[in-house]
C-alpha positions as CSV (number, residue, x, y, z in Angstrom):
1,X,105.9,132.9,80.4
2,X,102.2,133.3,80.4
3,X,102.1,132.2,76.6
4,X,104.0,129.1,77.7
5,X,101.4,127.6,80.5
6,X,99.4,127.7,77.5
7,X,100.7,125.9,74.8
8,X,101.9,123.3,78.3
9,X,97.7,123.0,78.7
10,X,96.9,122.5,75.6
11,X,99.7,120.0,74.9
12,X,98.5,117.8,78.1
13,X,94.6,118.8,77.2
14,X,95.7,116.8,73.6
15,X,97.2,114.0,75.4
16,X,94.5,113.5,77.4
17,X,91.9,113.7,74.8
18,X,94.3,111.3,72.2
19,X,94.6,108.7,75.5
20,X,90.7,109.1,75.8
21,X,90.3,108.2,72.3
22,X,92.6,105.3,72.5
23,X,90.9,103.6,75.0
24,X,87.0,104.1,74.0
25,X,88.6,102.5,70.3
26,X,89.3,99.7,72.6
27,X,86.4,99.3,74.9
28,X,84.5,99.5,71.7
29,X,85.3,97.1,70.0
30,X,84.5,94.7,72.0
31,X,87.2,91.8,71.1
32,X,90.2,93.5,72.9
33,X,88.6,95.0,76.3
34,X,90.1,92.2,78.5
35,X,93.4,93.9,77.4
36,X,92.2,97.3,78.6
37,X,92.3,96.3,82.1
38,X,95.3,95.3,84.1
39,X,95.4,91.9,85.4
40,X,96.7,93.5,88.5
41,X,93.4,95.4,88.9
42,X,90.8,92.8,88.8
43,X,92.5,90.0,91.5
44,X,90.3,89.1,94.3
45,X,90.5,90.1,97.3
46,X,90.0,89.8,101.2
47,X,89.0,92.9,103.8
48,X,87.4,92.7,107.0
49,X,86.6,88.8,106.9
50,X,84.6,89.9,103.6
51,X,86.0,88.7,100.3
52,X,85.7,90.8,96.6
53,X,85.9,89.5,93.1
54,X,86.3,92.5,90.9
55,X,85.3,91.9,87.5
56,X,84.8,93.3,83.7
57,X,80.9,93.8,82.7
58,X,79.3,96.0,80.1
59,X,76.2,96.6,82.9
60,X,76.7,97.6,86.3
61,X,73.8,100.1,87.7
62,X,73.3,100.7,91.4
63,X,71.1,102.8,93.8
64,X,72.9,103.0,97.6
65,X,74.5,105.7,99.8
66,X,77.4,107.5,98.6
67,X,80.7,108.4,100.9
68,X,83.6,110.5,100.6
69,X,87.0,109.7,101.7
70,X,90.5,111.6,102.0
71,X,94.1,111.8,102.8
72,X,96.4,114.2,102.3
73,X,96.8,114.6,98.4
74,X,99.2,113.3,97.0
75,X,100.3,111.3,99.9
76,X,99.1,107.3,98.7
77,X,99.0,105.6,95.8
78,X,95.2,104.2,94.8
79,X,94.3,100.7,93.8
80,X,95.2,101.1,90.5
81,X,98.6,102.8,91.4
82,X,97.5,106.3,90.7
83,X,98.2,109.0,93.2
84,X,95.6,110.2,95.3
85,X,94.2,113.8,94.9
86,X,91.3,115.0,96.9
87,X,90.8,117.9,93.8
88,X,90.1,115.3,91.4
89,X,86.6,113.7,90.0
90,X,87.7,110.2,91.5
91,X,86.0,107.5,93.1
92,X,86.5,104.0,95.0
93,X,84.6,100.9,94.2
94,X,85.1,97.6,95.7
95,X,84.3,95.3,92.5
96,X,83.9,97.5,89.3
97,X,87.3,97.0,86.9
98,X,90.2,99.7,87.3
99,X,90.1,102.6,85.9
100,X,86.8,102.8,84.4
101,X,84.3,105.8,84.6
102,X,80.6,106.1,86.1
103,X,77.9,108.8,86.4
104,X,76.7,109.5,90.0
105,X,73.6,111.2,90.4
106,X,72.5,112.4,94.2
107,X,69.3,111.2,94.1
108,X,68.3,113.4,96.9
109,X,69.0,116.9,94.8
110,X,69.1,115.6,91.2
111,X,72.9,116.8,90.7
112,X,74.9,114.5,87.9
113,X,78.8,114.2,87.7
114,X,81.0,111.9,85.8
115,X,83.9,110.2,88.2
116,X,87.1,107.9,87.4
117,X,87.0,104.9,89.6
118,X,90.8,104.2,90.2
119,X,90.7,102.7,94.2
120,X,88.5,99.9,95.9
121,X,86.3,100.8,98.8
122,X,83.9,101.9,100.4
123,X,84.4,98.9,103.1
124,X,81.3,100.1,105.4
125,X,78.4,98.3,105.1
126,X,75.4,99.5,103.4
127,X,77.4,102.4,101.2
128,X,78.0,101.4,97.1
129,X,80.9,104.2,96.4
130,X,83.4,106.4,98.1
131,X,83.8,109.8,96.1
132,X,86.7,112.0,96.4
133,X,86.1,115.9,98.4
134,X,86.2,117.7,94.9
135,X,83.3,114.8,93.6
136,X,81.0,114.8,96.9
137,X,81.4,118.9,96.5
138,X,79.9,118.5,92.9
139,X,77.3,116.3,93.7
140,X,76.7,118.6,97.0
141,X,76.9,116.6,100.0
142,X,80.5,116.6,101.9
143,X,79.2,118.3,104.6
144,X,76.7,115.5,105.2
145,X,79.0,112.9,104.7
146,X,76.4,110.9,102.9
147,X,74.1,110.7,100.2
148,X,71.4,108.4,98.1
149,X,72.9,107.9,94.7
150,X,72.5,106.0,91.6
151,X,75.8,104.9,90.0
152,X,76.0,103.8,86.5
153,X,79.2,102.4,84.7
154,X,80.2,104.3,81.2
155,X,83.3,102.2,80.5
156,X,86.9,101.9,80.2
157,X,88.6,104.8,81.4
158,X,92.5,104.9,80.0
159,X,95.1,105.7,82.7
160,X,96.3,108.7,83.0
161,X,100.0,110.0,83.9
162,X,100.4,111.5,86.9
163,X,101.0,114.7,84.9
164,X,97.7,114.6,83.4
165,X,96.3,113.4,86.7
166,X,97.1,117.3,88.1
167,X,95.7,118.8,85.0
168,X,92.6,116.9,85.7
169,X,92.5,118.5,88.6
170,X,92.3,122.0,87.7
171,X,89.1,121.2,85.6
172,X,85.6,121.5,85.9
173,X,83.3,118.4,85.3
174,X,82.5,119.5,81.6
175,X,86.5,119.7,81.6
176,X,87.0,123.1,81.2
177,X,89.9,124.5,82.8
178,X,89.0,126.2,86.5
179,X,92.8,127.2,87.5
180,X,96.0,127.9,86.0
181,X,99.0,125.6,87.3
């Protein structure tokens, strides 16, 4: 049995890294990145009297305070339709395109992590990103609640099946695997 969690890993750990591929190919080269993105993903939209026009850019850097949010994992789909999971690197953005990936670096202790935005938020004034438990943890400020951060987009980030989604859960930022499932 043991032998077979392994070969399960390292089947999803090759899915994941193929879908990875697939999608920097595409961000790339330049010519197809509209298609990346689903149209769904980037429609405008209205909350709290405020209105929000995501949209596709190559640049997007930004210093600001830094949330976390939660519900119960696995209880609500995101933004982009994924499931939520407090244990993942995850974020919420209110205009960047969905899914794409950023760095966030607490600008207060100097710690760096890489995050998939996949939901829209924060919707408090004054804060630039909301940051799952498992990423304010990493960057070390959950028990704060907030934090000065820079957040710089890396690019397309290929959605992932909700299988893959709980594998990504049980690694570390560098991806290494932190728990058997």
């Amino acid at each position: 049995m043991p032998q077979h969690r392994g070969q399960l890993r390292l089947v999803f750990r090759l899915a994941a890294i193929g879908a990875l591929g697939l999608g920097v190919t595409a961000c790339a080269s330049g010519h197809h990145e509209m298609a990346t993105y689903r149209a769904a993903n980037l429609k405008a939209y209205d909350v709290g009297g405020k209105h929000y026009a995501p949209k596709i850019t190559k640049h997007y850097e930004e210093k600001g305070l830094a949330s976390w949010y939660s519900y119960p994992n696995r209880s609500r789909p995101t933004a982009s339709g994924e499931i939520f999971d407090g244990r993942v690197m995850a974020a919420a953005h209110k205009t960047l395109p969905l899914p794409c990936m950023v760095e966030v670096t607490n600008l207060e202790n100097g710690k760096k992590i890489k995050v998939r935005v996949n939901d829209r938020g924060p919707f408090v004034q004054g804060r630039i990103i909301d940051l799952t438990p498992a990423a304010a943890d990493k960057l070390g400020f959950r028990g704060r609640g907030v934090a000065k951060v820079k957040v710089k987009l890396l690019g397309f980030a290929p959605r992932v099946a909700e299988s893959e989604q709980i594998m990504l859960a049980e690694r570390d930022d560098q991806g290494a695997v932190v728990a058997a499932s």
